[in-house]
C-alpha positions in Angstrom: 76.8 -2.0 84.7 74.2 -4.3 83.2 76.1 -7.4 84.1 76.5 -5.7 87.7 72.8 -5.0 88.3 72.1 -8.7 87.2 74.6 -10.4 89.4 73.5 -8.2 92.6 69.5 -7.8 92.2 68.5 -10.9 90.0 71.2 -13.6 91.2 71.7 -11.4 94.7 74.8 -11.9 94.7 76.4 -11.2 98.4 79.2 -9.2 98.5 79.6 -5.6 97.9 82.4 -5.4 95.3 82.3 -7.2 91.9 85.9 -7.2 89.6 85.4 -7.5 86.0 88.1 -7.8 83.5 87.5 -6.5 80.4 89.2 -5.6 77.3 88.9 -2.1 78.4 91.4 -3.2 81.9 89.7 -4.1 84.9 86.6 -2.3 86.3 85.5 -2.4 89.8 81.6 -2.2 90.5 80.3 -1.7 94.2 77.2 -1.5 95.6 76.1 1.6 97.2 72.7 1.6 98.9 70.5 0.8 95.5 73.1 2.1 93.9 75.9 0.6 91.8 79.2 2.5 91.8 81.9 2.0 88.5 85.6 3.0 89.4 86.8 3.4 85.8 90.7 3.9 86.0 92.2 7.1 85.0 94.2 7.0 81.6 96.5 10.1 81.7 97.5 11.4 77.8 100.8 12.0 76.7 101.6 14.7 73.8 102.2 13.2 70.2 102.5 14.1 66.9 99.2 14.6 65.4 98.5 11.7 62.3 98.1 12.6 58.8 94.8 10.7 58.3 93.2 13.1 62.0 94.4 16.0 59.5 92.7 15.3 56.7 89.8 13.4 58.1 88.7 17.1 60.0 90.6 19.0 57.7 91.0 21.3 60.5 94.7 22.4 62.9 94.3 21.7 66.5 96.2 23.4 69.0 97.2 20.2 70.2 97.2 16.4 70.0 97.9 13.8 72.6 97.3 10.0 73.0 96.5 7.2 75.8 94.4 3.9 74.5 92.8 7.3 71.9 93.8 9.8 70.3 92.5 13.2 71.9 92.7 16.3 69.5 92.2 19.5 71.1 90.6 22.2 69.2 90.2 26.3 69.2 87.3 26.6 68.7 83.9 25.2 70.7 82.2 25.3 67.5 84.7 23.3 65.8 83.9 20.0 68.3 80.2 20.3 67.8 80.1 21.0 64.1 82.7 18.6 63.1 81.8 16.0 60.3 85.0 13.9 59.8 86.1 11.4 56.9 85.0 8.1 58.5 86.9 6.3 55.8 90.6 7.9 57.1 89.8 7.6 60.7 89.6 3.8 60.0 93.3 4.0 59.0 94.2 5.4 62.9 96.7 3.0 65.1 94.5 3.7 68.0 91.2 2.9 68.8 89.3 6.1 68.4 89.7 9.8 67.7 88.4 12.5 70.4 88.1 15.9 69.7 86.9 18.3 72.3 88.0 22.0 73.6 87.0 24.2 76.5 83.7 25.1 76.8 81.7 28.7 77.2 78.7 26.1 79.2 80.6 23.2 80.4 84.1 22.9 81.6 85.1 21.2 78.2 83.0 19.2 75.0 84.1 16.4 73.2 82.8 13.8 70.4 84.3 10.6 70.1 84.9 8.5 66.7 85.4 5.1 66.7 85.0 4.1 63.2 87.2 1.3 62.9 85.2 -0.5 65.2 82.4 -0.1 63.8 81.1 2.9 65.6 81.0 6.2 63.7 80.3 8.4 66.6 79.4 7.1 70.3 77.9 9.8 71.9 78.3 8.5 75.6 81.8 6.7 75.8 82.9 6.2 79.7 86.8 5.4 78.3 86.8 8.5 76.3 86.5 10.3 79.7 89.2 8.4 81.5 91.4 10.0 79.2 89.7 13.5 79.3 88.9 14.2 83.5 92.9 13.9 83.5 93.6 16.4 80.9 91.3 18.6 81.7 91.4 18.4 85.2 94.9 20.0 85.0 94.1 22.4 82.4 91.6 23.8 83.9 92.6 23.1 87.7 90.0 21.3 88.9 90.0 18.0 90.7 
């Protein structure tokens, strides 16, 4: 978005739709008014067999595990997602990028935390490509579009 803002408002660049390639796919940025719009792709999960190392890094038994570019482990419990503190060192030994756990929500339709340890990142709190892989699941879970 950054890179977006700089190329339309600093270097006014003229048309409405910039495509980046990233190491994340390729993401579309338009301008909307003053506004800049991001089209981030949809990443629908698939159900797989929940890793050792997620096990024992939350020592905790979701109800269900599924991946796409993440791993997204779906929990019981609310208070399970937002009281969570996992075992850094085993998520670094993941295949996949990052671990997300989340379940439904008595506020929201859904919470989730991201870990990304591997990389660097412990926890980021506000991950775009996390969501990519959640709006699908949970927009069929919970019927919403």
């Amino acid at each position: 978005m950054a890179a977006a803002y700089v190329l339309f408002h600093c270097l006014q660049y003229e048309n409405e739709k910039i495509i980046f390639e990233s190491k994340a796919g390729v993401l579309n940025v338009t301008r909307n008014d003053e506004y800049l719009v991001m089209d981030f792709p949809a990443q629908a999960p698939t159900t797989c067999e929940l890793p050792t190392e997620i096990l024992s890094a939350f020592n905790f038994q979701p109800i269900e595990c599924l991946k796409a570019e993440d791993y997204i482990v779906v929990l019981e419990d609310e208070a399970e997602v937002l009281t969570a503190t996992p075992d850094f060192e085993l998520l670094k030994r993941i295949d996949l990028r990052a671990v997300i756990i989340t379940d439904k929500s008595t506020e929201y339709d859904f919470v989730s935390r991201c870990f990304a340890p591997k990389y660097g990142i412990k926890e980021d709190p506000v991950t775009g490509s996390a969501h990519t892989q959640l709006v699908p699941y949970w927009s069929k879970k919970l019927g919403k579009n």
